[in-house]
MMTF fields as JSON, N, C-alpha, C and O atoms, coordinates in Angstrom:
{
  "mmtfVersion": "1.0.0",
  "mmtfProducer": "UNKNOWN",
  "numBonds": 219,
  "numAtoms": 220,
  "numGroups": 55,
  "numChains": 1,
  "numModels": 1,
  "chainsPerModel": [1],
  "groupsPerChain": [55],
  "chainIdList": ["A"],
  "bondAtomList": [4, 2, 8, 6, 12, 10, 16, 14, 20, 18, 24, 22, 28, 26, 32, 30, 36, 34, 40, 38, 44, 42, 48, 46, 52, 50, 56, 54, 60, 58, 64, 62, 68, 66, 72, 70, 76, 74, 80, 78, 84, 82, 88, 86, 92, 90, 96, 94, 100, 98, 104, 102, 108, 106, 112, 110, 116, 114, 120, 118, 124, 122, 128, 126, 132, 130, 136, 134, 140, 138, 144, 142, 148, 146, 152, 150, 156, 154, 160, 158, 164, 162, 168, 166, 172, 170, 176, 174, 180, 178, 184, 182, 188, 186, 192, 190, 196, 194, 200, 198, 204, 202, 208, 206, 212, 210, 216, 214],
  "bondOrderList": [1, 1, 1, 1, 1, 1, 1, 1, 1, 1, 1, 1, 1, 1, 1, 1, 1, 1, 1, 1, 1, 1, 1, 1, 1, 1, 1, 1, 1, 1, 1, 1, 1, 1, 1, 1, 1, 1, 1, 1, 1, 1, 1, 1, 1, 1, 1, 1, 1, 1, 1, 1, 1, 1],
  "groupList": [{"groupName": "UNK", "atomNameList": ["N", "CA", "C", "O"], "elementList": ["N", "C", "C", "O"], "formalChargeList": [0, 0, 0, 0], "bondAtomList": [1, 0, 2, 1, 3, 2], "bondOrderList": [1, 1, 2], "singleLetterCode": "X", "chemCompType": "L-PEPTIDE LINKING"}],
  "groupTypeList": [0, 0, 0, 0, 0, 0, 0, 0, 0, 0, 0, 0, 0, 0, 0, 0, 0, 0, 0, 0, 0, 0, 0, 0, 0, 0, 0, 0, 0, 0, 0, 0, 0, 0, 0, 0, 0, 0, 0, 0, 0, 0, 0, 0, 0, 0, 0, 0, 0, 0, 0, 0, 0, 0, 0],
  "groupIdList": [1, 2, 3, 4, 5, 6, 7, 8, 9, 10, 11, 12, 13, 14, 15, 16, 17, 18, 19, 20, 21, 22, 23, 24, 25, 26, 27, 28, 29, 30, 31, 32, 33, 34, 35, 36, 37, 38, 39, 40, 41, 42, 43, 44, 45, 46, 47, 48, 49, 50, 51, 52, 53, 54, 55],
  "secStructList": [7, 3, 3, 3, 7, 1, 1, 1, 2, 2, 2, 2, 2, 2, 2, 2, 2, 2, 2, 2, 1, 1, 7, 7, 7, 3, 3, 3, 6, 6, 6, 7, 7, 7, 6, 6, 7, 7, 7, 7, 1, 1, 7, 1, 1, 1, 1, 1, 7, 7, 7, 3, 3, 3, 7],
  "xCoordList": [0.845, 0.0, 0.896, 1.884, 0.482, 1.399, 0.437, -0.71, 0.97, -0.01, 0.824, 1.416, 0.506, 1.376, 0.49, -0.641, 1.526, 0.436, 0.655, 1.165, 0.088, -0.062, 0.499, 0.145, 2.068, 3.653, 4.322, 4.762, 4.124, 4.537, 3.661, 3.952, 2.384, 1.586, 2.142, 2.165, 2.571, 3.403, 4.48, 4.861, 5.164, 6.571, 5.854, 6.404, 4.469, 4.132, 3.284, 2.76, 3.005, 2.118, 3.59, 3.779, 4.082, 5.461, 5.494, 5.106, 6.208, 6.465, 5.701, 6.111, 4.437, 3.275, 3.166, 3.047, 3.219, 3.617, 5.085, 5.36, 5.503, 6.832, 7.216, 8.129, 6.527, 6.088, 5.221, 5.607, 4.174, 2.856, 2.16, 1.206, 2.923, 2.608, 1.565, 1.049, 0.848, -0.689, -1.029, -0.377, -2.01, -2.498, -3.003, -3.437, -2.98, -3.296, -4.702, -4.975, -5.364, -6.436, -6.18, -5.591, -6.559, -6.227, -7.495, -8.521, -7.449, -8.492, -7.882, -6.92, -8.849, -9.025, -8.891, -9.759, -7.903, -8.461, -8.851, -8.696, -9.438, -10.261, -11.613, -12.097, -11.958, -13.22, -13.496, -14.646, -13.076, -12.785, -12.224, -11.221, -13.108, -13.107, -12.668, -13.069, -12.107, -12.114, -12.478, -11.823, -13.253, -13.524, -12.257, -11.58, -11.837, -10.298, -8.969, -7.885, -9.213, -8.017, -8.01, -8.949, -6.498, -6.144, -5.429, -4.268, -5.942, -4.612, -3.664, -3.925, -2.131, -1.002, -1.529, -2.492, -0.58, -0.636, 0.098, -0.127, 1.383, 2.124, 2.533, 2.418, 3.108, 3.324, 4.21, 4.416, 4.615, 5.456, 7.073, 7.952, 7.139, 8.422, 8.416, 8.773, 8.124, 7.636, 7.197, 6.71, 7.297, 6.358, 5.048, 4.189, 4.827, 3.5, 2.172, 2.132, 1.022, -0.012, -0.336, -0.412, -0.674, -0.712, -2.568, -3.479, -2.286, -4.122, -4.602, -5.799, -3.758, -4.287, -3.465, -2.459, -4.422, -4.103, -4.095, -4.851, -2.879, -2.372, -2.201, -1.176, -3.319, -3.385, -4.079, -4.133],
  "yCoordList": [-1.164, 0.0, 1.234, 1.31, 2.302, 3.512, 4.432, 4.302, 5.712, 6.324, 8.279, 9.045, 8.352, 9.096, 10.807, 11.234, 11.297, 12.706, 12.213, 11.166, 13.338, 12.784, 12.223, 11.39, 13.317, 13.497, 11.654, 10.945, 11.374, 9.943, 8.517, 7.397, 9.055, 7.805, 6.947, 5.797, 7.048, 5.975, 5.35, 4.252, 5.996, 5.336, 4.255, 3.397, 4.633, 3.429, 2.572, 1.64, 2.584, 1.738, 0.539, -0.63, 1.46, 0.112, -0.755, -1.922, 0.225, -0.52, -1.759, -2.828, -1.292, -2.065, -3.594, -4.61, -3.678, -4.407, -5.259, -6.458, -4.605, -5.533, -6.178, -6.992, -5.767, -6.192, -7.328, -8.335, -7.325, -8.035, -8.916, -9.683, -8.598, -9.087, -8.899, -9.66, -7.855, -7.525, -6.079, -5.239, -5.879, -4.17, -3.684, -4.577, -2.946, -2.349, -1.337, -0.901, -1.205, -0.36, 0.958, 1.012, 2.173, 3.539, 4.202, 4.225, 4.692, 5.456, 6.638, 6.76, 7.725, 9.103, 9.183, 8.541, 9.894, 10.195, 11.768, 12.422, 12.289, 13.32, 13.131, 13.667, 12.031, 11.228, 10.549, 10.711, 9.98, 8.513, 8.802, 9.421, 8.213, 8.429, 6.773, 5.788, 6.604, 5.263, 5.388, 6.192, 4.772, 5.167, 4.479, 5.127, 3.31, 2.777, 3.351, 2.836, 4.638, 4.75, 6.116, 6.855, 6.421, 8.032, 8.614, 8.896, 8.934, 9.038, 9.84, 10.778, 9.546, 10.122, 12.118, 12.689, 12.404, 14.356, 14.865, 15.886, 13.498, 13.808, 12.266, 11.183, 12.692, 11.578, 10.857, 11.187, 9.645, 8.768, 8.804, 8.403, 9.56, 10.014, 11.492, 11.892, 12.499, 14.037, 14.375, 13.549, 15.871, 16.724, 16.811, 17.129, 16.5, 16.662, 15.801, 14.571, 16.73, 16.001, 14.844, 14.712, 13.427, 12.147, 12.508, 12.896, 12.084, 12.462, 10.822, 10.559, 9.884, 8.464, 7.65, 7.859, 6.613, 5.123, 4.505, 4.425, 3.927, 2.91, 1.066, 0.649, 0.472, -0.854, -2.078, -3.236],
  "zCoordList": [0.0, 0.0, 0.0, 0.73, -0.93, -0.961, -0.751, -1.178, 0.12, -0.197, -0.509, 0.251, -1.682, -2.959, -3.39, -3.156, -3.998, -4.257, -5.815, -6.214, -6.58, -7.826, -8.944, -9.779, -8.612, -9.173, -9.106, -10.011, -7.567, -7.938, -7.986, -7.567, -8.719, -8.565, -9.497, -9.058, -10.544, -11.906, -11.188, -11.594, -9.948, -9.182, -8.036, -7.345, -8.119, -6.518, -7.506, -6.896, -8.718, -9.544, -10.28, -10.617, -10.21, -10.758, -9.634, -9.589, -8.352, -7.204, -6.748, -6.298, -7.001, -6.416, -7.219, -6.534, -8.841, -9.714, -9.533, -9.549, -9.438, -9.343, -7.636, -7.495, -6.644, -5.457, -5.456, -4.862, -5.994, -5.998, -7.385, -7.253, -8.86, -9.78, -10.069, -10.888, -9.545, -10.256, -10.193, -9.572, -10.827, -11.521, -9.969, -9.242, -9.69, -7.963, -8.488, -9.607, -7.268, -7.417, -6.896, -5.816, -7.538, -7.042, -6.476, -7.155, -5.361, -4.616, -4.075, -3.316, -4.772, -4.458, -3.014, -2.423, -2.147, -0.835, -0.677, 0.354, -2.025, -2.052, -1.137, -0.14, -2.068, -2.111, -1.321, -0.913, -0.977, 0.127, 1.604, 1.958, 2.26, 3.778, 4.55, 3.931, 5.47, 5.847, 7.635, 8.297, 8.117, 9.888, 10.369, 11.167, 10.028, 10.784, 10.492, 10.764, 9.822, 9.24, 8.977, 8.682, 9.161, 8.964, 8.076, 8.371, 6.781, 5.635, 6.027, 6.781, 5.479, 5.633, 5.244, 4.733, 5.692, 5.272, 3.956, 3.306, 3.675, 2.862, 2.406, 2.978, 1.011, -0.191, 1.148, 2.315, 0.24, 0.796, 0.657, 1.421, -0.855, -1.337, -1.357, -2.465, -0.488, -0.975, 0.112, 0.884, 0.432, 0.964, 0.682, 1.504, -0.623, -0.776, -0.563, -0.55, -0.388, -0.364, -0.839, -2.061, 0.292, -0.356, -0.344, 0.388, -1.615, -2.76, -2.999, -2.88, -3.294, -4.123, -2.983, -2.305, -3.13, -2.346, -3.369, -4.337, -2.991, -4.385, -3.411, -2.872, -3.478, -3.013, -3.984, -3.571]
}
């Protein structure tokens, strides 16, 4: 699971592939709320805003 701003979503979609051997699903955390869970503030590789869940 990555959780990425927009700049490196193509770098956690490889990662995720060559980790796992399969196409990963991307979710907006515009959009998307989770009650168990607290999205990150910032990318994983970056200062910036982590926007997409890449799982």
């Amino acid at each position: 699971m990555y959780c990425v701003c927009k700049e490196h979503v193509e770098l956690a979609i490889d990662k995720f592939v060559d980790e796992y051997e399969d196409a990963p699903d991307l979710v907006n955390l515009g959009e998307t709320s989770f009650s168990a869970w607290e999205k990150p503030k910032h990318c994983q590789w970056c200062d910036g805003p982590a926007e997409i869940l890449i799982v």
